[in-house]
ZANUDREN-883471 format. One line per 5 residues: for each residue x, y negated, z of N, C-alpha, C, O, CB. Coordinates in steps of 0.1 Angstrom, whole numbers. Glycine has a CB too. Layout:
X Y Z X Y Z X Y Z X Y Z X Y Z  ...
END
This chain:
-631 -461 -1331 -623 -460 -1319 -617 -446 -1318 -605 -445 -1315 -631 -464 -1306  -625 -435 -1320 -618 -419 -1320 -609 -415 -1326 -599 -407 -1324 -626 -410 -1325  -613 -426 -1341 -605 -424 -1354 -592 -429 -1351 -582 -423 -1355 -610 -431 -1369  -590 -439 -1345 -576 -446 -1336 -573 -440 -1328 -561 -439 -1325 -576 -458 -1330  -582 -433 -1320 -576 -427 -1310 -563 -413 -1316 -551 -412 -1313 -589 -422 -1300
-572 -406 -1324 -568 -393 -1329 -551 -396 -1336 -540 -390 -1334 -581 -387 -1343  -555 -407 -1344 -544 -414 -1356 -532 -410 -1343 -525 -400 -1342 -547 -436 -1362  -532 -422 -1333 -519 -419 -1323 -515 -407 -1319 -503 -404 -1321 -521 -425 -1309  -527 -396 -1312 -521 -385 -1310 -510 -377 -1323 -499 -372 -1323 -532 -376 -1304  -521 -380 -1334 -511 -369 -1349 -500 -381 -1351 -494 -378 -1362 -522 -364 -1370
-495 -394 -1347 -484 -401 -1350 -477 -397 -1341 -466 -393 -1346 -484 -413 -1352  -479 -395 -1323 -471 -393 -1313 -467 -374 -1316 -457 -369 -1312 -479 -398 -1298  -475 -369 -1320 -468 -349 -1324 -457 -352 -1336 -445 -347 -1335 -485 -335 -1334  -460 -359 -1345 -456 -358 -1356 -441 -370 -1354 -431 -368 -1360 -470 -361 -1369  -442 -378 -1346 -422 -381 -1339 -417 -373 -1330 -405 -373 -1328 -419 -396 -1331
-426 -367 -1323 -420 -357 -1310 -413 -343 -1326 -401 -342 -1327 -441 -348 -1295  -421 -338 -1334 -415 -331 -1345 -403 -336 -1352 -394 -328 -1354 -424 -331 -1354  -404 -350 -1355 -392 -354 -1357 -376 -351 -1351 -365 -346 -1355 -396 -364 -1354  -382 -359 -1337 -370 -360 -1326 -364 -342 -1329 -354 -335 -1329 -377 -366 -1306  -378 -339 -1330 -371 -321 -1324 -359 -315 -1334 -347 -311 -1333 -387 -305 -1327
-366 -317 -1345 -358 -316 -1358 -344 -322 -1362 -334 -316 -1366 -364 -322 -1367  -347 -333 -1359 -330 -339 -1354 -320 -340 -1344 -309 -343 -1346 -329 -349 -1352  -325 -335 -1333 -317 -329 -1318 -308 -316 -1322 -315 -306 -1321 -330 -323 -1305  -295 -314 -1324 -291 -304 -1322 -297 -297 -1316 -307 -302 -1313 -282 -304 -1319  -295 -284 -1313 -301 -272 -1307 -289 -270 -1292 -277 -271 -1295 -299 -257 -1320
-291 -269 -1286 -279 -268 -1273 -277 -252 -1271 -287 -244 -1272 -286 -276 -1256  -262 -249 -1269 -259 -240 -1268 -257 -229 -1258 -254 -232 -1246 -253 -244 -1272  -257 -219 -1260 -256 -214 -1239 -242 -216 -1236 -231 -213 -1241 -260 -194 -1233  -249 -224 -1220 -234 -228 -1217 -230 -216 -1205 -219 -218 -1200 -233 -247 -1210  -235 -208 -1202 -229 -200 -1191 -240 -184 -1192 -252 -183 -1192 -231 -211 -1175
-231 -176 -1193 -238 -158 -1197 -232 -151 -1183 -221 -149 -1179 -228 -149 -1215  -246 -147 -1175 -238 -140 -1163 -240 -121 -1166 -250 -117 -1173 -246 -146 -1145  -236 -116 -1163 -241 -100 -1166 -240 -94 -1153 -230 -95 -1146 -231 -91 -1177  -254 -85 -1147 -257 -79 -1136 -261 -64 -1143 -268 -61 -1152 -270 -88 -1127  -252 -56 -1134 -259 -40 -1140 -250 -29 -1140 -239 -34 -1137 -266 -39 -1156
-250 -18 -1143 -237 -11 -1141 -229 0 -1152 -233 -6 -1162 -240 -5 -1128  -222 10 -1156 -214 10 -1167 -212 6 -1183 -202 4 -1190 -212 21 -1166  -229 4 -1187 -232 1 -1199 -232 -12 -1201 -236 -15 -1212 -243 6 -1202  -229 -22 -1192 -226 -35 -1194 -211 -39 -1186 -204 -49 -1186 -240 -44 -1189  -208 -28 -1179 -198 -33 -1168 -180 -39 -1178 -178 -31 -1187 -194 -15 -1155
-174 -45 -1177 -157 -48 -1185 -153 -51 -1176 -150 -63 -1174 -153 -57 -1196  -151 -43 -1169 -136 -40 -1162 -138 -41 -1146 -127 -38 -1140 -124 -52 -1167  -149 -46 -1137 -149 -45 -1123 -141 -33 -1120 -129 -33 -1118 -164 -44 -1117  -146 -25 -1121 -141 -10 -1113 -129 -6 -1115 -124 4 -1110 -149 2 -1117  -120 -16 -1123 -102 -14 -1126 -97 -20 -1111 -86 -19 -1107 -93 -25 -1143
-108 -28 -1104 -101 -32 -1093 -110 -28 -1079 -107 -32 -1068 -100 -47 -1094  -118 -20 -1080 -120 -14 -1069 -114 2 -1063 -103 7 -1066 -134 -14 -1070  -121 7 -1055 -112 20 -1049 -124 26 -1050 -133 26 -1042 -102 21 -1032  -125 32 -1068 -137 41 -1069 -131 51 -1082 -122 47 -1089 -153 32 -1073  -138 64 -1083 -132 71 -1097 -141 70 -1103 -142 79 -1110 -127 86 -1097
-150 62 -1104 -158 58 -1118 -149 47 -1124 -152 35 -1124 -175 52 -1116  -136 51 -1130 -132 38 -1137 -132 42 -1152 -136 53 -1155 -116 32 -1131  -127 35 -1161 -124 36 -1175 -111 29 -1181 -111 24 -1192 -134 30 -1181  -99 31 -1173 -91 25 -1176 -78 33 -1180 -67 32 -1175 -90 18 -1167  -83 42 -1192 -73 56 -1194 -81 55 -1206 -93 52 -1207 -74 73 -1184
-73 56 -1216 -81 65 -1230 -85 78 -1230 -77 86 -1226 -71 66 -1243  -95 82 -1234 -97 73 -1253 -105 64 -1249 -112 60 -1258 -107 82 -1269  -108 58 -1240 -117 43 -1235 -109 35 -1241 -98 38 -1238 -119 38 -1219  -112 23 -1250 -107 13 -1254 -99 17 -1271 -91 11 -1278 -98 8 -1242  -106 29 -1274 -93 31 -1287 -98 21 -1296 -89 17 -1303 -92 47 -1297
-108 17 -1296 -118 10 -1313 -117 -6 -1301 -129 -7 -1299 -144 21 -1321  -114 -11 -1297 -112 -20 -1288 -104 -27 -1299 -100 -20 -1308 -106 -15 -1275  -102 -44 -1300 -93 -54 -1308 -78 -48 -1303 -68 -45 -1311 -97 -73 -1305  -77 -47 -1288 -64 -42 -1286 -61 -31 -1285 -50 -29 -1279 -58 -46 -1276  -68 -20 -1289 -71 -7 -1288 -63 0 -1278 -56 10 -1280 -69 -1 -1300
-65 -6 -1268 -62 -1 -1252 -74 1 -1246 -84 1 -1253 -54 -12 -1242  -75 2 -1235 -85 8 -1223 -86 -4 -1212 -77 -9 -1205 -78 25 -1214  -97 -6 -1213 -99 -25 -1205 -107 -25 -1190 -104 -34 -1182 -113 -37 -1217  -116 -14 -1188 -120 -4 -1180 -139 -7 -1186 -149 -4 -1179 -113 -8 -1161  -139 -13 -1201 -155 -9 -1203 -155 6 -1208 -147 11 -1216 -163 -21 -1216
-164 10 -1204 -170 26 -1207 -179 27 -1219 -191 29 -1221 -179 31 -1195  -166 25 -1230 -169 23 -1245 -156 24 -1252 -146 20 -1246 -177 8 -1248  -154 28 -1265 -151 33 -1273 -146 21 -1281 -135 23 -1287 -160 40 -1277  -151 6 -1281 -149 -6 -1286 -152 -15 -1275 -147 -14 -1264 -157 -9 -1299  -163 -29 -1280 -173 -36 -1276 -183 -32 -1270 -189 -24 -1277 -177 -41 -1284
-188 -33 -1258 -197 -31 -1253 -211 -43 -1253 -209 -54 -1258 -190 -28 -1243  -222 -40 -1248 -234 -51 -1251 -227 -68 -1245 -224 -76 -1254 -251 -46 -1241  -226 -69 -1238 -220 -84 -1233 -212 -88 -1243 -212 -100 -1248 -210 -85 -1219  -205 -81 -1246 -197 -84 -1260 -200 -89 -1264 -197 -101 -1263 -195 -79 -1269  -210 -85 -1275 -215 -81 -1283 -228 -96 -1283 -228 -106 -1291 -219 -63 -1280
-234 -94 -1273 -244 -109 -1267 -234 -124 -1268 -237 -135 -1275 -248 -107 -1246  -223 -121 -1261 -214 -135 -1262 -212 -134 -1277 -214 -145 -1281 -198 -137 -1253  -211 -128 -1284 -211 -135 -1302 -218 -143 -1303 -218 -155 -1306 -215 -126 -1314  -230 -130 -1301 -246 -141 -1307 -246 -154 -1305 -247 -164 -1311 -262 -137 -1300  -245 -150 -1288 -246 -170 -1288 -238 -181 -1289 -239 -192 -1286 -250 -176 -1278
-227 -172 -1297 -213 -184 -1300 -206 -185 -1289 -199 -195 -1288 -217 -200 -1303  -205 -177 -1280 -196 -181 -1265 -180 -172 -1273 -178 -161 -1278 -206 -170 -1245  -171 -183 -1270 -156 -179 -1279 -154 -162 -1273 -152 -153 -1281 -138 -192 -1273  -154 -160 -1257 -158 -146 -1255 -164 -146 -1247 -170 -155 -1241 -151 -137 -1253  -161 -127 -1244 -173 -121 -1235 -166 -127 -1216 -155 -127 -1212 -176 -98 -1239
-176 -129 -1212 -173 -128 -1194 -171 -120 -1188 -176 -109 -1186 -182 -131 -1185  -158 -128 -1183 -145 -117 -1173 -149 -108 -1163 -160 -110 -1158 -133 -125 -1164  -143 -102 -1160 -150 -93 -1147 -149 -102 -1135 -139 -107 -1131 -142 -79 -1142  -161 -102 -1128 -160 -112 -1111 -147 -113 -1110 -141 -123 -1112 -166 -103 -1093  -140 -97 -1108 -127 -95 -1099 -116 -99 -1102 -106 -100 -1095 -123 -83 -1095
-117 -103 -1116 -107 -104 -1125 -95 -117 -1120 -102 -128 -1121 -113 -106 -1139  -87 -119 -1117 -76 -127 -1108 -76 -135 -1120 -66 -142 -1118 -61 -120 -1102  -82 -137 -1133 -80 -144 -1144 -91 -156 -1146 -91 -168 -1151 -81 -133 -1155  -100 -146 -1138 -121 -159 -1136 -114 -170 -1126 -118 -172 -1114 -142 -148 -1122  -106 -175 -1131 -105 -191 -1124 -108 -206 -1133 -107 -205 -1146 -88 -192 -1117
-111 -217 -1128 -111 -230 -1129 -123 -230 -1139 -134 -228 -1135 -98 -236 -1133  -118 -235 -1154 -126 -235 -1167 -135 -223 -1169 -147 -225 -1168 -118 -236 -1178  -127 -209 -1171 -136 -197 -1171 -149 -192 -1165 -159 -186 -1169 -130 -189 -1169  -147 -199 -1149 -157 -193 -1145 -168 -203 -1146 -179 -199 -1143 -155 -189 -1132  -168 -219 -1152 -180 -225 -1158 -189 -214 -1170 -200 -216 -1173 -175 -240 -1166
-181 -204 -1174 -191 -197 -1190 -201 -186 -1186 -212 -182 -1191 -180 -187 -1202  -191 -182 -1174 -199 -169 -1167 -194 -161 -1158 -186 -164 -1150 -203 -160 -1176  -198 -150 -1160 -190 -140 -1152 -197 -126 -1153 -209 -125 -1153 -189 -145 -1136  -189 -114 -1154 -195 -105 -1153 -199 -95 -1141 -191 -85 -1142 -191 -101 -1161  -208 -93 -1129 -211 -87 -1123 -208 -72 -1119 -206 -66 -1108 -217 -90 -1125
-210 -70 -1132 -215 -54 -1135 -202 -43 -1129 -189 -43 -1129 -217 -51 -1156  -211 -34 -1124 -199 -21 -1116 -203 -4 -1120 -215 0 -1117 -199 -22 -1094  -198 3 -1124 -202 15 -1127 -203 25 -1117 -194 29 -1109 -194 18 -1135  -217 32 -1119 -218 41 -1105 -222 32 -1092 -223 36 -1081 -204 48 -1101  -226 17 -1098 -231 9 -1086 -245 18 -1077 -246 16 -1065 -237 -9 -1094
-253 26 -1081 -262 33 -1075 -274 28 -1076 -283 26 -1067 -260 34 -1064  -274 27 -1091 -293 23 -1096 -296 36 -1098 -308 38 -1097 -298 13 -1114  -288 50 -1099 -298 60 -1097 -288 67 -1084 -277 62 -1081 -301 71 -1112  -294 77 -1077 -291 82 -1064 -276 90 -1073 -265 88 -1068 -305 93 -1052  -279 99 -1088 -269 110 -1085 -256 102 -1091 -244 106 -1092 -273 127 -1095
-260 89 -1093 -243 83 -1100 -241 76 -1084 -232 82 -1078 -244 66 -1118  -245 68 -1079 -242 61 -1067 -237 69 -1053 -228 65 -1046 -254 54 -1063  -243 79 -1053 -238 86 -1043 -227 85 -1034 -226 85 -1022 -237 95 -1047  -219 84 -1043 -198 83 -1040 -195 67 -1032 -184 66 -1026 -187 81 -1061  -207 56 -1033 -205 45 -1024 -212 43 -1015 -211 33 -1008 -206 36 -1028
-224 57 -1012 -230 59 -1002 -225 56 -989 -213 60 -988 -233 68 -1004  -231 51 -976 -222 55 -965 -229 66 -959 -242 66 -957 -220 44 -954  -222 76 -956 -230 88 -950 -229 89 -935 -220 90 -926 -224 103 -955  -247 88 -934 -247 86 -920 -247 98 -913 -253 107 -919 -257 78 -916  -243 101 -902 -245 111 -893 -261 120 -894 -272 115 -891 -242 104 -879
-258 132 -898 -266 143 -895 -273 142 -886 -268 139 -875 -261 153 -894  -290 144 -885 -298 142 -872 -302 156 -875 -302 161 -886 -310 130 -869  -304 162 -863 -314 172 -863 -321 172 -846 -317 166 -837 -305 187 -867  -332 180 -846 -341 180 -837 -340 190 -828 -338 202 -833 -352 179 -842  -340 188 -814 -339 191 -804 -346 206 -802 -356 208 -809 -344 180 -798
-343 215 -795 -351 232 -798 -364 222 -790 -363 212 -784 -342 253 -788  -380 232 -791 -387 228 -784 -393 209 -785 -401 202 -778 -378 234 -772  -385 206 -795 -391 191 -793 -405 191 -799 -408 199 -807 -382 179 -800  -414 179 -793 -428 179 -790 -431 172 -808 -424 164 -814 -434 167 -774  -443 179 -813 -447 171 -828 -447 153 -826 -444 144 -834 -466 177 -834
-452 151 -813 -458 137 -809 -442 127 -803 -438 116 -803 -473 139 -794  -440 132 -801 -423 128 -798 -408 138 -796 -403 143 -786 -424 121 -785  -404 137 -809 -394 140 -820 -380 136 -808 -377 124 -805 -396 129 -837  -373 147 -803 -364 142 -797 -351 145 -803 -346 156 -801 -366 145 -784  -343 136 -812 -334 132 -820 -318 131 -816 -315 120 -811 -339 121 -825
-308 140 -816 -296 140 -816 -288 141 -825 -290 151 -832 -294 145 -810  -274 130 -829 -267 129 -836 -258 143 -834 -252 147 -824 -264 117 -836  -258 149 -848 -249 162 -848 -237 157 -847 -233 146 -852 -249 172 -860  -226 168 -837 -208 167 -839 -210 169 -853 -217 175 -861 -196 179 -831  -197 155 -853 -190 151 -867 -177 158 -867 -171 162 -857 -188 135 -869
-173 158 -879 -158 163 -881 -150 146 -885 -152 139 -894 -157 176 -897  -141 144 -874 -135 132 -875 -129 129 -888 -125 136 -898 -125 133 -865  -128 119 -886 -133 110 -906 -118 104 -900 -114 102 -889 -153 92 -912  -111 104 -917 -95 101 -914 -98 88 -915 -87 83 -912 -81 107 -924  -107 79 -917 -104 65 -914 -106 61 -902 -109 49 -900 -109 58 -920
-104 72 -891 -105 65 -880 -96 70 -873 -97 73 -861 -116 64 -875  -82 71 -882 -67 72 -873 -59 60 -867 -52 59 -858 -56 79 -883  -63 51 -875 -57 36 -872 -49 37 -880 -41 33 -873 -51 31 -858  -43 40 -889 -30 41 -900 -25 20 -902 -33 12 -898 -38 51 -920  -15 17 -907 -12 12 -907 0 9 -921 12 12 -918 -12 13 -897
-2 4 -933 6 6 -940 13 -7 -947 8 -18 -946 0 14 -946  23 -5 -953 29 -18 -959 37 -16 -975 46 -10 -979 40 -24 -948  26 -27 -981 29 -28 -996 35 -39 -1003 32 -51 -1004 18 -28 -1001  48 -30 -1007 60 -35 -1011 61 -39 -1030 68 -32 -1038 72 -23 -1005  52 -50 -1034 54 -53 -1051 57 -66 -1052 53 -74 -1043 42 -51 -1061
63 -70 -1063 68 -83 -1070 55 -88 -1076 55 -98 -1082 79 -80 -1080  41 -77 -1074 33 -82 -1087 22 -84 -1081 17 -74 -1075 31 -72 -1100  16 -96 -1079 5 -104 -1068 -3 -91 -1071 0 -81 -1064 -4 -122 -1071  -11 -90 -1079 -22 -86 -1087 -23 -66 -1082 -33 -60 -1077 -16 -90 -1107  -11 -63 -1085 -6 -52 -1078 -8 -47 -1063 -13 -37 -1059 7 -53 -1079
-3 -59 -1056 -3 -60 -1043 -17 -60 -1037 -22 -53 -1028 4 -72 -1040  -26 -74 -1045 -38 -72 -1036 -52 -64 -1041 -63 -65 -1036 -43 -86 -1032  -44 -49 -1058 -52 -38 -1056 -52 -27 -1046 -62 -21 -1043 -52 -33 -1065  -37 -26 -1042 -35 -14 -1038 -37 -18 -1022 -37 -9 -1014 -20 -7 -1043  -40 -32 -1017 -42 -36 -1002 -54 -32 -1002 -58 -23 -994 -41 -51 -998
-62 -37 -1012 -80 -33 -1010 -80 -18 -1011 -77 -15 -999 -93 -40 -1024  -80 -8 -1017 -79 5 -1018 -75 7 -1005 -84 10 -997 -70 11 -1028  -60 4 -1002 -56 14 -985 -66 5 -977 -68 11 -966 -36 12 -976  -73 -6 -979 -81 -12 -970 -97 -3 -963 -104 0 -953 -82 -25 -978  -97 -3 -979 -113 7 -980 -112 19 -974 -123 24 -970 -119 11 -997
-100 27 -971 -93 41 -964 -94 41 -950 -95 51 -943 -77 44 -966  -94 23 -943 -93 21 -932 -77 20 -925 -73 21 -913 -101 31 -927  -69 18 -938 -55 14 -932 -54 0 -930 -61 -7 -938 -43 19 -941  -45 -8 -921 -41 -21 -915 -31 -22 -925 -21 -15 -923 -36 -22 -899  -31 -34 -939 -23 -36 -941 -16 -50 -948 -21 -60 -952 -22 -27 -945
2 -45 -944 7 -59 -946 13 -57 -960 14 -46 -965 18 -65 -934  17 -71 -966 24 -69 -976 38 -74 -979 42 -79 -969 16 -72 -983  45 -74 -986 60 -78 -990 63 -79 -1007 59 -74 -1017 69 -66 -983  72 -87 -1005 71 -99 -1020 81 -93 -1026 82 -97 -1038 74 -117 -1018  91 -82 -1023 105 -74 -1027 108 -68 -1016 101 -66 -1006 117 -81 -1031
119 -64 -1020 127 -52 -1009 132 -58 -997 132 -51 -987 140 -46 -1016  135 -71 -997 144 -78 -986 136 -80 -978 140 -79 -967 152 -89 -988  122 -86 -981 108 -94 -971 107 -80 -964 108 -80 -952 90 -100 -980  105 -66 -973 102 -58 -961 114 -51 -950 110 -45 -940 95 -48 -967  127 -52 -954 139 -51 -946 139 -58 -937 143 -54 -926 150 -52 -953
135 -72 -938 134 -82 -926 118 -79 -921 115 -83 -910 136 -100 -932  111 -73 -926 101 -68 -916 104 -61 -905 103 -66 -894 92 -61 -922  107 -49 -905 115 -40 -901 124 -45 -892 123 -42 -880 121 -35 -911  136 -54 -896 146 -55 -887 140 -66 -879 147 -71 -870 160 -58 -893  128 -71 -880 125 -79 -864 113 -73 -857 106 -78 -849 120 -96 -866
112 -62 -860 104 -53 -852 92 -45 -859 85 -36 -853 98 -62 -842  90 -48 -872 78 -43 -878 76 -30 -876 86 -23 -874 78 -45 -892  64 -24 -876 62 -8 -875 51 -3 -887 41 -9 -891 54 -5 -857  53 5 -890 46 11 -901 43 24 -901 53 31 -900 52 9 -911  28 32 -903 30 46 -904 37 51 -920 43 62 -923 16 52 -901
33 39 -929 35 43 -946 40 32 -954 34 21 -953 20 47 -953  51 34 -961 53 20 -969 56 27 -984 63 36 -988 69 8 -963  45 18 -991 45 20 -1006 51 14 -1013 48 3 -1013 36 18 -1012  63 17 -1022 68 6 -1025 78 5 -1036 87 13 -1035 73 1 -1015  79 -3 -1048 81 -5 -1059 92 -2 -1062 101 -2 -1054 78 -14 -1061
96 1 -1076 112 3 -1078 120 -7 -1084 133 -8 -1082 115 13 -1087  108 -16 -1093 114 -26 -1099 113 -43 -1096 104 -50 -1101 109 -23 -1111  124 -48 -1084 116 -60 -1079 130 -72 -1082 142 -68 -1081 110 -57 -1060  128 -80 -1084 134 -91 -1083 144 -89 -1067 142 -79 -1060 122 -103 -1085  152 -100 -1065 160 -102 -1046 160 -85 -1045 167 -82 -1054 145 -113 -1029
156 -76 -1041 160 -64 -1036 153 -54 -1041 143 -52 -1035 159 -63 -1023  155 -44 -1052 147 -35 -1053 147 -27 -1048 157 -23 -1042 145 -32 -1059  135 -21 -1049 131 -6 -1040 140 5 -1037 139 13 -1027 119 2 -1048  148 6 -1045 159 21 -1044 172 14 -1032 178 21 -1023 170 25 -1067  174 0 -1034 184 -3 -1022 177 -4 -1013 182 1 -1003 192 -15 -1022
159 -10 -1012 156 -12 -1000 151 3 -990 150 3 -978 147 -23 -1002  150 11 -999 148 22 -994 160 30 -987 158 40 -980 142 29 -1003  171 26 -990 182 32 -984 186 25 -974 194 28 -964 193 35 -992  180 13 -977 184 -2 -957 178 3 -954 185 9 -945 181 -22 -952  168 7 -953 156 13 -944 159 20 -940 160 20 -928 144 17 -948
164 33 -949 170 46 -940 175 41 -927 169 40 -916 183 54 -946  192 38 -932 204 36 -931 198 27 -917 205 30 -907 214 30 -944  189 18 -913 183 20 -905 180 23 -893 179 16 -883 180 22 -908  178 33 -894 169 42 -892 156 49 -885 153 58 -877 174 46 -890  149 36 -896 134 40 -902 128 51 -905 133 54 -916 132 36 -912
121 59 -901 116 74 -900 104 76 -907 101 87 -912 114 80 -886  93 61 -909 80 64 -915 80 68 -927 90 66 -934 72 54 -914  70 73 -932 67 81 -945 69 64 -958 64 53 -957 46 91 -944  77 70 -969 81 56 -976 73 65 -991 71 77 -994 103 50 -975  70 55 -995 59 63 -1007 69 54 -1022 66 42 -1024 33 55 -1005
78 60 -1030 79 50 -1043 65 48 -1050 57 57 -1048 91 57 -1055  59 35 -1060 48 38 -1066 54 26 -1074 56 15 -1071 33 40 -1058  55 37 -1092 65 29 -1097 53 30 -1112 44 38 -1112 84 37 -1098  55 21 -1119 51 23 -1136 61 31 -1146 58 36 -1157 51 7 -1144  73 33 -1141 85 38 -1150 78 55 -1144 74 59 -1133 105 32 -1144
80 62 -1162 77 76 -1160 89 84 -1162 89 96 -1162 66 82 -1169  99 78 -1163 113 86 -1163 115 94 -1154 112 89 -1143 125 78 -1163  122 111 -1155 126 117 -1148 137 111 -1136 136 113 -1124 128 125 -1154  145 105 -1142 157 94 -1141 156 94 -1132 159 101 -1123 160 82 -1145  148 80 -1133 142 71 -1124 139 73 -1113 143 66 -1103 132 66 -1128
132 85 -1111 122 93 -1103 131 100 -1095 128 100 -1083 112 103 -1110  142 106 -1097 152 114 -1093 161 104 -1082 164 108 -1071 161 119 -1106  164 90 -1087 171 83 -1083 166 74 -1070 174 69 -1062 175 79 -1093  150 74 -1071 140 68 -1057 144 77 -1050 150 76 -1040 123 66 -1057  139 89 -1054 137 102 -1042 149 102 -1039 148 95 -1029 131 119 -1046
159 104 -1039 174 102 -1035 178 89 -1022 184 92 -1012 182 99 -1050  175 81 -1024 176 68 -1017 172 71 -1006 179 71 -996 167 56 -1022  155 78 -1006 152 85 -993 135 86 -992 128 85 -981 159 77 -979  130 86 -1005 117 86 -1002 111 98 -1001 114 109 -1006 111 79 -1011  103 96 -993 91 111 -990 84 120 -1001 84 132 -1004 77 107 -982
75 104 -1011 67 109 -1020 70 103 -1027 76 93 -1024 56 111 -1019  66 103 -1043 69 96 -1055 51 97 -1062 46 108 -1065 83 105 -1065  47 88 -1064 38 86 -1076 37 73 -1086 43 63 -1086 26 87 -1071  26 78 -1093 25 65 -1105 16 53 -1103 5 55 -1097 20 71 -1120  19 40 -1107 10 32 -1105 -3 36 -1114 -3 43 -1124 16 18 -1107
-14 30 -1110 -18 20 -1098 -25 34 -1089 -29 44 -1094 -31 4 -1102  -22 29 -1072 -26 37 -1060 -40 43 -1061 -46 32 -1061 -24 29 -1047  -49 50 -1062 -62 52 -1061 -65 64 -1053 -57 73 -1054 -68 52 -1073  -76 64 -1044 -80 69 -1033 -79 85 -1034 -77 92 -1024 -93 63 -1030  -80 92 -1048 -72 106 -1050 -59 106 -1047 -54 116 -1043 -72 110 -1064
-53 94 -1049 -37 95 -1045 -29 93 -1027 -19 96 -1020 -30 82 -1055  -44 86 -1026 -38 82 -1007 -42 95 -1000 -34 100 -993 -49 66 -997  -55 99 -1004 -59 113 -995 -50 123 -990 -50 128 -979 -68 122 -1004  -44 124 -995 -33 138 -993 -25 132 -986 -20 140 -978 -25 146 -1007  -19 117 -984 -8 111 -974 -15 111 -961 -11 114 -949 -2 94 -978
-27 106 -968 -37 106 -952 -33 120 -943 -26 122 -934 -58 107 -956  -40 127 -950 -39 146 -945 -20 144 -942 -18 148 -930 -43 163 -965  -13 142 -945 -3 146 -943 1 136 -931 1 142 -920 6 147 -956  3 122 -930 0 114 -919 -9 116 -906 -8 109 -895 -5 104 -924  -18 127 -908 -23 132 -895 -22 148 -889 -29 155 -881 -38 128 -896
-13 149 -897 -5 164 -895 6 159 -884 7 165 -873 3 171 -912  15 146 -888 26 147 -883 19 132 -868 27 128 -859 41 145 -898
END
């Protein structure tokens, strides 16, 4: 009876061996990546932080030997992992306006640089809270605690700004950035949407706004605006590096001229200058 008994168990291992052997192997169907610059591709090209990587020599040994915003020289590990396991590629960044429908079944990549796994890289997303210090005379047994005067923080002017691109993607980086500054802002699809802002009452302390747009571009709409007469600070923020070019915005009637894309080194100084006037 043992000897039968045993026989079944080494017949039932030895088809379970079978089956195993003949079952394809299943593949990974979805790779997520959590962690920050050494795994990160590309989050931080869309946030309002200067830990980015989206400038060479980042990306020179890269397939497109451009700058993607991984903080690497080529391939980075996620890469490098989606090979191994046969995934066609590596997983897009969360933010990426591209992680829709199909894509986002494979994965997604989390990862942000300077996210603040150690204090001296994180620092910069810190919120800094108000200075305490202690009272002259306060008792060891009860600590009597007042918040020190602050030096007023420019995000709390109320600013108000409006961003003028043809290019979605464009539009709702440079919204989040003036957003994270603590500016209110609206946006416009060309030159004419924001001319008709304007002419039914819109108010603005700052308008950013493009040179190259489909229906109205920026160089006419900046002179309706004047012609107007619209007084708020008008910012061109163009991809064209031509002197030309540049000559021919500021002419129309703009205040300031810079290059795309907007980042929080570039708003600071409008800020300062917006709470001067």
């Amino acid at each position: 009876m043992a000897n039968s008994s045993n026989s079944k168990i080494w017949m039932m291992f030895g088809l379970l061996l079978v089956l195993q052997a003949s079952v394809p192997q299943a593949e990974a169907r979805a790779f997520f990546v959590f962690g920050d610059s050494l795994v990160d591709s590309g989050n931080n090209n869309y946030l309002a932080t200067t830990a980015r990587a989206d400038a060479p020599p980042y990306g020179i040994d890269y397939p497109s030997g451009r700058p993607t915003g991984r903080f690497s020289n080529g391939l980075n590990i996620p890469d490098i992992i989606s090979q191994k396991i046969g995934q066609p590629q590596s997983p897009l960044p969360y933010l990426s306006p591209e992680l829709t429908g199909q894509r986002l079944l494979v994965g997604a990549n989390f990862a942000s640089a300077g996210i603040g796994i150690l204090n001296d890289t994180g620092i910069q997303f810190k919120i800094q809270l108000p200075k305490m210090v202690l009272e002259e005379g306060a008792s060891s047994k009860r600590k009597v605690i007042k918040i020190a005067e602050q030096k007023p923080s420019l995000k709390n002017l109320s600013l108000s700004a409006l961003v003028v691109d043809d290019d979605p993607i464009i539009r709702k980086i440079h919204s989040v950035i003036l957003k994270s500054q603590g500016f209110k802002v609206a946006v416009a699809e060309n030159g004419k949407e924001a001319v008709d802002l304007f002419r039914v009452g819109g108010n603005f302390h700052i308008v950013f706004i493009d040179s190259d747009m489909s229906i109205m571009n920026g160089i006419k709409a900046t002179k309706e605006l004047r012609a107007m007469g619209v007084t708020c600070k008008i910012v061109g923020v163009t991809s064209r590096d031509f002197e030309s070019d540049k000559q021919a915005f500021m002419e129309a009637g703009l205040d300031f001229h810079c290059a795309k894309p907007l980042t929080v080194a570039k708003i600071l100084p409008l800020m300062e200058n917006l709470k001067k006037n």
